[in-house]
N, C-alpha and C positions, 0 to 999 in steps of 0.2 A: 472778425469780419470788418472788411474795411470799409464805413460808411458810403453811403453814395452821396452825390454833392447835388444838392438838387435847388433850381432856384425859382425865387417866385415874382411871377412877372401881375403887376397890380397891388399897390400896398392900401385898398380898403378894406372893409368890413372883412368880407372874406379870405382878402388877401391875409390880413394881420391874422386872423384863425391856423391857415395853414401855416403863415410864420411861426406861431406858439407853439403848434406842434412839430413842426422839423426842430424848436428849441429843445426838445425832450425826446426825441427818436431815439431808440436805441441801435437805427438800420442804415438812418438818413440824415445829415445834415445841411443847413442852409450856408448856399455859398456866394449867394448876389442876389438881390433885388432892381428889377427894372420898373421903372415908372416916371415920367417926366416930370409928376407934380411936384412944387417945390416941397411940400411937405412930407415926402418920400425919405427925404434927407434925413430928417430925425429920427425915424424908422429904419435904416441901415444902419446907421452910427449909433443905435442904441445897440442893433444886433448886433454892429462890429461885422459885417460886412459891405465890399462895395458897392456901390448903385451905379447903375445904367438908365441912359435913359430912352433906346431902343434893345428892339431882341436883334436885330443886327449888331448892334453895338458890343453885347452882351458875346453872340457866339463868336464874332473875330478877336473881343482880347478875352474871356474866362469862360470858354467851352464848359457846362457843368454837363453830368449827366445824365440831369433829364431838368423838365419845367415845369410849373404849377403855373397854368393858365389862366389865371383870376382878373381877367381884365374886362374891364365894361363889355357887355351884351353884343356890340356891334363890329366890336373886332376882332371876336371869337375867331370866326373863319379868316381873316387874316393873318392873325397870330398863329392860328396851328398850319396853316401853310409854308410861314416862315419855319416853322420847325420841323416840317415835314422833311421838307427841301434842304435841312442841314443834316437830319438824321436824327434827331433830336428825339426821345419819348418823352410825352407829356401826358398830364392830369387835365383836361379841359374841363372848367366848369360848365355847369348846365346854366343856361341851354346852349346844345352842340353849337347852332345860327339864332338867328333873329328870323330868320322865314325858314319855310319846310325847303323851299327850292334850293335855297343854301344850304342848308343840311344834306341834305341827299347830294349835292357836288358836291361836299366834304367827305360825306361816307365813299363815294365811287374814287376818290384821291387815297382814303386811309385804305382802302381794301386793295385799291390796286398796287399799293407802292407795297402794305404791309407793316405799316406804320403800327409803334407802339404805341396807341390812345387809348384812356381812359375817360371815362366821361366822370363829371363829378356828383352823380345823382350819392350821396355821402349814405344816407338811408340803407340803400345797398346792403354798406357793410355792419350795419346795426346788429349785434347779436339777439337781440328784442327780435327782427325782420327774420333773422336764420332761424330761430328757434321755431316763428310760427309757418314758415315756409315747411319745415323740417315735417310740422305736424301735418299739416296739408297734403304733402307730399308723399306722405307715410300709408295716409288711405283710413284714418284714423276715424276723420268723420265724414266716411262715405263718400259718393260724388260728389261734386261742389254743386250745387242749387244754388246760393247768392250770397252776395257781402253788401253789406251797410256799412256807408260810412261817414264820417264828418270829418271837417277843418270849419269849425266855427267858433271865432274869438274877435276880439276886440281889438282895434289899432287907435289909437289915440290923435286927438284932434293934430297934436303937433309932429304927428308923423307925416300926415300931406302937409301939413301948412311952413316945415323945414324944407322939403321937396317936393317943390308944385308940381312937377314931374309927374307926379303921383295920380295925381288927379285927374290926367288926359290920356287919351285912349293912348294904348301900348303900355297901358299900367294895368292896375286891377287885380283882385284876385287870381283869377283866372292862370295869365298868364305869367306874374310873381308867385303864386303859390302855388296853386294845382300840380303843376306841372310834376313835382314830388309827388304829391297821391297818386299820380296816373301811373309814374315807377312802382310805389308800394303795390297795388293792385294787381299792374302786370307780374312782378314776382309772385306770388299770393294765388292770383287767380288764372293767368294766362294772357296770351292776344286779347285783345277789346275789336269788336270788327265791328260795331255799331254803338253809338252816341246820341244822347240826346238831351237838350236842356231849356229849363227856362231860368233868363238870369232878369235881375230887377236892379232899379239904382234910388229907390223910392227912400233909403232912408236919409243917405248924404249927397246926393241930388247933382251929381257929378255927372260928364257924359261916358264914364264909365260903371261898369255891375258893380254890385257893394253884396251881390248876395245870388246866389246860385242854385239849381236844384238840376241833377245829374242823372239823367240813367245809361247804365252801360250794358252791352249785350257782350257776353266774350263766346271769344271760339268754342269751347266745351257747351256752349248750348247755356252756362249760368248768368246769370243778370246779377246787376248792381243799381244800388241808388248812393246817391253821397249829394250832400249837403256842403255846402261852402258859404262861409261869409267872413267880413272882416268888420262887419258890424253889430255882430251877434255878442250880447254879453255870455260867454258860455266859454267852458274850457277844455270842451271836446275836440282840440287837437294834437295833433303828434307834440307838437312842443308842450304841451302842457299833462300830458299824460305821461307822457317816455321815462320823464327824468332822464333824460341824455343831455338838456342844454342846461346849466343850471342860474341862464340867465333868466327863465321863465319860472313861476311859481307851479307850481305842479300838486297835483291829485291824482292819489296812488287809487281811488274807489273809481275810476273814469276809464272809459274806452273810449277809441275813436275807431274801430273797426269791429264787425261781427263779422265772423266767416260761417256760413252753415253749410251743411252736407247730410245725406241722408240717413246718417249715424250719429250726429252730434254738428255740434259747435264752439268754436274756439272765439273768446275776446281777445282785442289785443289791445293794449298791451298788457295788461293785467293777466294775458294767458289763463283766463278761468275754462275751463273746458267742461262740457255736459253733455254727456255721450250714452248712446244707449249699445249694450253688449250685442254681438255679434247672433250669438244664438238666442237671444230674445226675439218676441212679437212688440213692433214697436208701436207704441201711441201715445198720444198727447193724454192719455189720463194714466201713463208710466210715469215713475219718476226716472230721470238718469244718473249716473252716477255721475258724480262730481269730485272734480279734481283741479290742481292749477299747475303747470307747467312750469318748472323751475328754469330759473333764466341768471344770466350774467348780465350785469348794465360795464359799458365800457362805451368811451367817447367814441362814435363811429367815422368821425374825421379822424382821428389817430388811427382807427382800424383799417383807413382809407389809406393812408398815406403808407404804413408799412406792405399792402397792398401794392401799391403803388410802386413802391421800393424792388419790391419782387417781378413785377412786369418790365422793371430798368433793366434789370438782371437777366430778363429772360426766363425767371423760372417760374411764371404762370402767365397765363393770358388774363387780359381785362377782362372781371366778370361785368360790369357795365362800358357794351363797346360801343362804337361810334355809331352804328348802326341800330343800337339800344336807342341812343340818344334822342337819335333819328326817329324813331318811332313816338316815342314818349312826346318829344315837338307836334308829330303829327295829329297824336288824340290831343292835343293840349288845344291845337287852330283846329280840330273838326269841332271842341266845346265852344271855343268861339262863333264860330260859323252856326250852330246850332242856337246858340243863344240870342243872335242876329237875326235867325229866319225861320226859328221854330221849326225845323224840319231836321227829321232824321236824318243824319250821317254815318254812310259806309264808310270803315276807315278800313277795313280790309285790303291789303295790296296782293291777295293772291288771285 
């Protein structure tokens, strides 16, 4: 197979990740890096690729094909414009916009033209994520009744204090982190058509939340609660459970999700399941049977990108599409908005 040439426009944090892994694809390789910053430079010349320093630049002298859109939050929808309008498929990272209004003009552009987008919710493709979708899915335990869940952990004083950024509204948990939960959940659970929160700043006294408390209503009639903080000493989040990043210290005895249903329930990630048999009388003074779900851990940004590879090519469609995206933005500003005005939010668009 002849590789695809794929290039990654943004060489930070997330940019250099997708770099690592086009360095080890066996489907896709990197063929130019766009970024103006001067530090961009030592980051191509170590990879031994060109740098550009627009995506105009980029598609008039080394058409690759396709882009990894890894560039700051506010030029998302300009960048994938640009690549709309050459024909270009790309990986857009999340989030699709920085407002729902912009999102939704992106989605009505990618739908209309047919564009091949990928949103970069990475999660997605977590085999941890398929496996318990898998179980859910399967009717294993029952109707879904509710999911609990947490992202509660700790950021360090010199994480706002390197970027002050951090510290003022259009930062915060919420809208840096959640945003990923509201994807996990939607695959898991379904639509969310109603929201509700109360969030607090009481412990690092910022004008933004340091700590959150969630309830979701979804389509199927099941509720959720989930927890959020970045102030909480605790290690009930995905990163610290998964064992996917192995930049985080991780605890294999930890969830950051329960799913239940009226036959059981599954943790994730630890995939423990406690289910009661079909032809039983069930009750809380049964025991269930107990079991755990055998799983594969594999980087789900590498999962992502060969993904990705195959949506170049045409031979699947993006299972997180622009209009995914689009969504996931929208529950993310109705928690805002709720945590603002203490009022229930519909987020139902039907």
């Amino acid at each position: 197979m002849t590789k695809q040439k794929i290039a990654v426009a943004g060489a930070g944090y997330i940019g250099l990740a997708h770099i690592g892994c086009l360095q080890t694809s066996a489907t896709c390789e990197l063929s130019a890096i766009v970024d103006p910053s001067p530090a961009a430079r030592a980051v191509a010349v170590q990879a031994g690729v060109p740098l550009f320093t627009s995506l105009d630049e980029l598609i008039k002298t080394s058409r690759p094909d396709g882009v990894i859109l890894a560039t700051p939050n506010q030029f998302h929808v300009e960048h994938a414009l640009t690549c709309i309008n050459a024909g270009l498929p790309m990986l857009l990272e999340k989030p699709i916009a920085t407002t729902l209004q912009e999102g939704e003009r992106l989605v009505e552009v990618v739908e209309s033209t047919q564009a091949k987008v990928l949103i970069g919710h990475h999660r997605a493709h977590s085999p941890i994520m398929a496996k318990a979708k898998e179980i859910v899915d399967s009717g294993k335990l029952g109707r879904l009744v509710g999911v609990m869940g947490s992202a509660v952990f700790y950021k360090p004083h010199h994480y706002f204090e390197d970027n002050p950024w951090r510290k003022q509204v259009g930062a915060g948990p919420i809208l840096l982190n959640m945003i990923h939960e509201v994807h996990s959940l939607r695959m898991l659970c379904g639509d969310i058509i109603q929201v509700q929160a109360l969030s607090s700043n009481a412990v690092r006294g910022f004008p933004i939340e340091d700590t959150v408390a969630i309830n979701f209503r979804f389509a199927s009639g099941a509720l959720g609660t989930f927890m959020l903080s970045d102030t909480a000493a605790s290690p009930r989040s995905w990163e610290q459970t998964s064992q996917e990043n192995k930049a985080y210290s991780s605890y294999d005895d930890e969830d950051c999700y329960v799913i239940t249903g009226t036959y059981g329930s599954l943790s994730v990630p630890t995939m423990r399941l406690k289910t009661y048999a079909r032809d039983e009388d069930r009750s809380w003074w049964k025991p269930f049977e107990v079991s755990t779900a055998a799983i594969t851990r594999e980087d789900p940004l590498a999962c992502q990108l060969e993904h990705f590879g195959a949506v170049v090519r045409g031979e699947v469609a993006p299972i997180v599409t622009a209009r995914d995206g689009c969504e996931n933005l929208r529950i993310t500003e109705a928690i805002v908005e709720s945590g603002r005005t203490g009022r229930v939010i519909n987020t139902s668009t039907k």
